[in-house]
N, C-alpha and C positions, 0 to 999 in steps of 0.2 A: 091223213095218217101216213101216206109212201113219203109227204116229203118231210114231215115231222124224224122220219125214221132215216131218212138221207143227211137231214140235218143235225142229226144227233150223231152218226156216225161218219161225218166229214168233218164238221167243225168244231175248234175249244179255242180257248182262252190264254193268249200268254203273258204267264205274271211277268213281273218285273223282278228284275235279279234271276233270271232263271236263260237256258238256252237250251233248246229243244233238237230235237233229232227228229223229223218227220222222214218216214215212209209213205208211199202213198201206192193205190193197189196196182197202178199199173206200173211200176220198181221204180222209179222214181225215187230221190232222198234230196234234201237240204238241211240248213241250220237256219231254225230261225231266231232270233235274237230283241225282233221288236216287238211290243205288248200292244195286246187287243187280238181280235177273233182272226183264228188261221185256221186254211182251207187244208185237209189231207186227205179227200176221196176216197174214204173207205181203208185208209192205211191205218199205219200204226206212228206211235208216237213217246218217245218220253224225255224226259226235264233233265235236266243238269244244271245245278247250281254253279253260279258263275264262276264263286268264293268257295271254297272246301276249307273245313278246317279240321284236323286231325289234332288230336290234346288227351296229353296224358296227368288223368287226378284222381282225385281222390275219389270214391265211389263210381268211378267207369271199370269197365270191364273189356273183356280181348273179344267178345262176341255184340258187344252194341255200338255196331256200325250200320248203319242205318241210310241208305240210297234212295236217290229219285226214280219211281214209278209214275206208273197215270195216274196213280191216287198218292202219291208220295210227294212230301214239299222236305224230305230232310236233303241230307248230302255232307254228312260229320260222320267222326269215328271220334267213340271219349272212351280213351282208353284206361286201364290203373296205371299207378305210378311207374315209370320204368326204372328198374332196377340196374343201374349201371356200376361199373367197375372203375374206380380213378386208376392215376399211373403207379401210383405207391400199394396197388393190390387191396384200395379203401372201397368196399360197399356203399351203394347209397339209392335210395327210391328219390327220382325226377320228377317233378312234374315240370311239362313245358306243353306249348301251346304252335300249332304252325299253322296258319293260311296261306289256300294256295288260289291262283287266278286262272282258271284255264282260258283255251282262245276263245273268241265266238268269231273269227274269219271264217268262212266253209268250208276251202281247203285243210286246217288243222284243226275245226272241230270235229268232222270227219274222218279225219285220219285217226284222232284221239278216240271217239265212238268205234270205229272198225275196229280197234285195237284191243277194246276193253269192253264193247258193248254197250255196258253199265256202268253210273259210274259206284254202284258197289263194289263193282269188281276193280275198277281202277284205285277207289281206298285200299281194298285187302290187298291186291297184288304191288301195287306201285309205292303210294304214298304212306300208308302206314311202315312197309318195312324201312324205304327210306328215312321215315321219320327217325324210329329206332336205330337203325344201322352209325346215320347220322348222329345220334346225342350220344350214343355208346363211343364213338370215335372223337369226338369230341372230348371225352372223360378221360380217353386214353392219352390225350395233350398234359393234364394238367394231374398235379398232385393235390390229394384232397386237402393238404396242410397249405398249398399254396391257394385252393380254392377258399377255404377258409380264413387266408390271411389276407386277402385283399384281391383276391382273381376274380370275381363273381363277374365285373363288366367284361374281363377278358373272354371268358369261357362263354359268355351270352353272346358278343362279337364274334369267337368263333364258329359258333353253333350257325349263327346265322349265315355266316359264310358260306360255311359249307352247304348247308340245306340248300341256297340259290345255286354257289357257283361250284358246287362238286366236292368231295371227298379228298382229303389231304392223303398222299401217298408217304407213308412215313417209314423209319427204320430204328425198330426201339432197341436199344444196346444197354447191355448191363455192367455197369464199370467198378470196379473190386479198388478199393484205394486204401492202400497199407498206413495206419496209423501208428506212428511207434508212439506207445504212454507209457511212462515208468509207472509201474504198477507195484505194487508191494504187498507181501504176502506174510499172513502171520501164523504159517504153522512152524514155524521155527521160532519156539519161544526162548530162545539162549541167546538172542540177537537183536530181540527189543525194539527198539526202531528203526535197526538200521537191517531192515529184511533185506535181499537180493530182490532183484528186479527181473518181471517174467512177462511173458506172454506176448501178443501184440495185439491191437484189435484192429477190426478190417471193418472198412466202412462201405457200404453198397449203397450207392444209386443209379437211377435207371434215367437214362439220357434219350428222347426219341426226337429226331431229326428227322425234316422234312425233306423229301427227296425232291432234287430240283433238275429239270430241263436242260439243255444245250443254252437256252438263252437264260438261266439261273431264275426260272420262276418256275416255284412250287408246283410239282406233279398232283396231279387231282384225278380222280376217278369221277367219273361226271353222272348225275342223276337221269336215271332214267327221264322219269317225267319232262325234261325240259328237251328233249328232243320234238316233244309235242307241242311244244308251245303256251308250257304252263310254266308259271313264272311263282316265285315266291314272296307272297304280300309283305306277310310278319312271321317273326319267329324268335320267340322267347321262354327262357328257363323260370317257370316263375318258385319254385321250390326244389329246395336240395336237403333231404334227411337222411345223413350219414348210419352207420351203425352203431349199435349200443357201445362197443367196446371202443369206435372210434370217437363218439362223445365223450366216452370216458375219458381217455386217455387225454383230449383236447381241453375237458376239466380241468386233470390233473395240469395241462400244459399253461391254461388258463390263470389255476390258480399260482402255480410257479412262477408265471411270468406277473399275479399281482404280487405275489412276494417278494421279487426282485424290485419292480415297481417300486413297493413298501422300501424295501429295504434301498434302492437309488433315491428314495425321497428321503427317506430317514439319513441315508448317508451327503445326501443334499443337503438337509438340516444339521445334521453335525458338523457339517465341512461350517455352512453358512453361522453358525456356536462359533465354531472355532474362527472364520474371519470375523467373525462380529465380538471376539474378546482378541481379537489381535488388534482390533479397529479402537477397541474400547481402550485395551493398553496404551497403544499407539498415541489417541486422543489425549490419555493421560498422560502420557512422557510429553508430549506436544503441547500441553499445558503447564507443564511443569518446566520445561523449558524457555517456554515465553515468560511465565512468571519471574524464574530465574532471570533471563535472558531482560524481562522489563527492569528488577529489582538491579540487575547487572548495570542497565543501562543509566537509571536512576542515580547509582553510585558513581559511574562514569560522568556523568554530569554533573553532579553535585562537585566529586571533585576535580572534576575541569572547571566547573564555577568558581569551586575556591583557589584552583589556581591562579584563574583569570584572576581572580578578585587579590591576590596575593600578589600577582606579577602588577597589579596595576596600583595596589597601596607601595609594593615596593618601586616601583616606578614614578608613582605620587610623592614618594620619601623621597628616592634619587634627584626628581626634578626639585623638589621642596629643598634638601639640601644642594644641588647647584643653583639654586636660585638662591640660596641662602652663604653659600661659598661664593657668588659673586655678587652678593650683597655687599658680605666681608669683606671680598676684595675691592669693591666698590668703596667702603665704609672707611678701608685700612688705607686706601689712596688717597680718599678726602681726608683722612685723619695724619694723613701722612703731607698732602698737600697742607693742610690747615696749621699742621705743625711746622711744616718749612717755611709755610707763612708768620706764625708767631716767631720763629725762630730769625726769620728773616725781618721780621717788624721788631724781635729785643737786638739783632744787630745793628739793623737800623737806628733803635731809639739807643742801644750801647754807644753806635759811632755819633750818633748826634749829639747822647750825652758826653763821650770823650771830646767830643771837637770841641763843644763848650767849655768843659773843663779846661780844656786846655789851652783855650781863649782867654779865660781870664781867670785860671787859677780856680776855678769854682769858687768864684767868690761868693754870688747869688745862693751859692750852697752853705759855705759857710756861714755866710751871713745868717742863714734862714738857721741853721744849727747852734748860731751862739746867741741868736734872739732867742730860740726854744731853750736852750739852755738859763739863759739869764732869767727868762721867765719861771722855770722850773726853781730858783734857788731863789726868787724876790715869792714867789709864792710861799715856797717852805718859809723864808724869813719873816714875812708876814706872820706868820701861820705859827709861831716857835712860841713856846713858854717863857715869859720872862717875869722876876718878882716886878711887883710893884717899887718899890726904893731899891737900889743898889748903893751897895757901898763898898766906894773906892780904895785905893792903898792910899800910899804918898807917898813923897816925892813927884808929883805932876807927873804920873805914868798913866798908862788906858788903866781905864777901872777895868777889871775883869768882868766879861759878860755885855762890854760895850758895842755899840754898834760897829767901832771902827776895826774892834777884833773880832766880829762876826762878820764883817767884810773882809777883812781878810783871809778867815779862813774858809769863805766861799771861793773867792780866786784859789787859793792852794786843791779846792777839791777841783774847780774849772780846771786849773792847769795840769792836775793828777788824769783826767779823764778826757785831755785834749793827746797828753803823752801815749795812754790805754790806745786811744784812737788813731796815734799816728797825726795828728791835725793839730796843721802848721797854722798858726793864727796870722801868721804874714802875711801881707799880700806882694805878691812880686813886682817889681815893672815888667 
């Protein structure tokens, strides 16, 4: 039974993921860190989880934080949403989440337990305000309109920054920036649209700059807890709910920016009308000029063909007629030679007929002229009507109608028509 009871209050258990703080009764202390049965002689004893995680959601509360005891296996804080402030003065409930690693070395676990004891007390005092301090400082970077336009990775980046490596030392300044807008007023209705121009408007934003060192890196306020030796695992925003009126208002911004949208698409679309009947016109002059411009070409051609075709008939003509003008002249030379030739063959046969003639008188001519002759009158004589009986005169004269007086008056017409002729019945010596 004594050693049943020496062994119930010397010896436990240690889990895994967990690091212990043993007292033992004669003042002794350690960290133990490895799992399975450890001795603490009548001491005392409790846990610390290795990993802490502090988180701010939905259904936590500022009072359930919850720490390691002898009979305790927690070591989280779930807090409600934090309520934070953006730079533009926007409300908003957080939820974000952070793990933290403390040591298990002896020297800084130690130091870390002397410090805090429990680590209840190191949530409530250390880590949960840090948590807060930290995400509210972070909200105070950024503008809720710029969180909602596209920051979310930024501000998550920051947060996490800070949480490990310290609090941004900053300097928020408020800058007045004088707009002049011609404005126009219509309580002067005698003046219609052409009011007078009044007022100015003033444009306010808020500027926070980082304050920076001798060597130009950012001043930080540094986290308590890391002097200890506890280090920052994760740390993430996982929800951001603005205020009612800033929802509204990013509604209202919403839906202005889809009606601009609308309206840059619609004005997309009517631009895209209007290049698409200027493309369409275009097409049609552009067809209608090719058409032309074919039909142009057509005519062009047609009458360059008939030109050609004219320069080459009258060309055809030109050469037809010089071929045919030097036919002529071909034709009028031989006819010209053929004639000088006849001409030259009747002087010829002229001189050849004078030199006979005049050889012998042309007798051979005459001759053949007074045979043809004498034939011509012995034919007629032949040839003449005469009565069967004639009857004579008297006195022993020619009867009338006789032969001898029909020869003679053949010779009188011979000699009549040798006279006519010039044709000398002589022949010369």
């Amino acid at each position: 039974m004594a050693l049943y009871v020496v062994l119930r209050n010397s010896i436990f258990y240690a889990e895994p993921g967990y690091v212990y703080h043993v007292r033992t009764i004669t003042g002794s202390e350690y960290a133990v860190s490895d799992v399975g049965y450890q001795f603490f002689l009548f001491g005392r004893w409790n846990s610390w989880k290795r990993a802490m995680t502090v988180q701010a959601v939905k259904g936590g509360h500022e009072n359930n934080v919850s720490a390691e005891n002898e009979s305790s296996q927690g070591g989280s804080a779930s807090l409600a949403p934090m309520n934070i402030v953006f730079l533009d003065q926007v409300d908003a409930n957080a939820q974000a989440t952070v793990r933290f690693s403390i040591p298990t070395d002896q020297a800084g676990f130690l130091k870390l337990a002397h410090e805090y004891r429990t680590p209840e007390n190191f949530l409530r005092t250390a880590l949960i305000p840090a948590f807060k301090e930290t995400l509210q400082a972070t909200a105070s970077l950024m503008s809720a309109e710029n969180y909602y336009s596209g920051g979310r990775t930024e501000f998550n980046t920051e947060f996490e920054n800070q949480m490990g490596l310290g609090i941004y030392i900053v300097r928020r300044e408020e800058k007045r920036e004088l707009i002049k807008k011609s404005q126009r007023g219509s309580a002067n209705v005698t003046l219609g649209k052409d009011q007078q121009q009044y007022g100015d408007e003033v444009k306010i934003s808020f500027v926070v700059e980082k304050r920076l060192d001798e060597n130009g890196l950012p001043m930080r306020k540094e986290q308590k807890f890391t002097g200890f030796g506890v280090q920052v695992v994760d740390a993430r925003v996982t929800d951001m709910r603005p205020n009612t009126r800033f929802v509204e208002r990013m509604q209202l911004k919403q839906k202005a920016s889809a009606d601009r949208a609308i309206a840059r698409e619609q004005r997309i679309q009517e631009e895209e009308q209007r290049l698409l009947a200027i493309a369409r016109g275009e097409r049609e002059v552009a067809e209608r000029q090719a058409q032309a411009k074919v039909s142009q070409i057509q005519k062009t051609t047609d009458a360059e063909t008939e030109k050609q075709l004219a320069l080459t008939e009258a060309q055809k003509l030109k050469e037809q007629a010089e071929i045919q003008k030097q036919t002529a002249e071909i034709n009028l030379e031989k006819a010209r030679i053929e004639a000088e030739t006849r001409r030259t063959l009747a002087d010829a046969e002229a001189y050849q007929k004078e030199v006979i003639l005049k050889a012998d008188n042309a007798l051979a001519q005459k001759l053949e002229a007074e045979i043809e002759i004498q034939k011509l009158w012995a034919d007629a004589f032949a040839k003449r009507q005469v009565p069967t009986n004639v009857f004579g005169g008297s006195g022993g004269s020619t009867p009338t109608g006789s032969d001898s007086e029909t020869k003679a008056f053949m010779q009188m017409l011979t000699l009549d028509a040798a006279k006519r002729l010039s044709y000398d019945r002589d022949i010369k010596k």
